[in-house]
C-alpha positions, 0 to 999 in steps of 0.5 A: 284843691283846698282854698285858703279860706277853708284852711283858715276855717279848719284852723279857726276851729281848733282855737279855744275862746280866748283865741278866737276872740283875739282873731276876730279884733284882727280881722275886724281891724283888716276890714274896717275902712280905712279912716281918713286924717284931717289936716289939723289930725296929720300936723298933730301926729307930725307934731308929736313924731318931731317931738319923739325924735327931739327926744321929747317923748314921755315913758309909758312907765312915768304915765302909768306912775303918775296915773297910779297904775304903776306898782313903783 
């Protein structure tokens, strides 16, 4: 019977370069430990969801417009 990772591994085989290179970020991103969020880090991020949902949050379009990455 053939394991999962063999499968895997006969599939990571028939991926050109670039998608190879996509795979791995993912992987990497499976494996790394988990990273631990200070408190000060936790009521940053409650802070910015609270002001998301007041509908305080600011469109990518109107950051990347103001940083001149837009074609506007």
């Amino acid at each position: 019977m053939v394991n999962s990772k063999e499968i895997v591994k006969a599939l990571i085989d028939r991926l050109n370069d670039v998608q190879v290179e996509a795979l791995r970020v993912i992987i990497e991103s499976m494996i790394w430990p988990e990273v631990k969020v200070t408190p000060e880090e936790a009521e940053a991020i409650a802070q910015g969801e609270a002001e998301v949902e007041a509908g305080l949050g600011v469109k990518a379009e109107d950051v990347w417009r103001e940083l001149g990455l837009s074609d506007d």
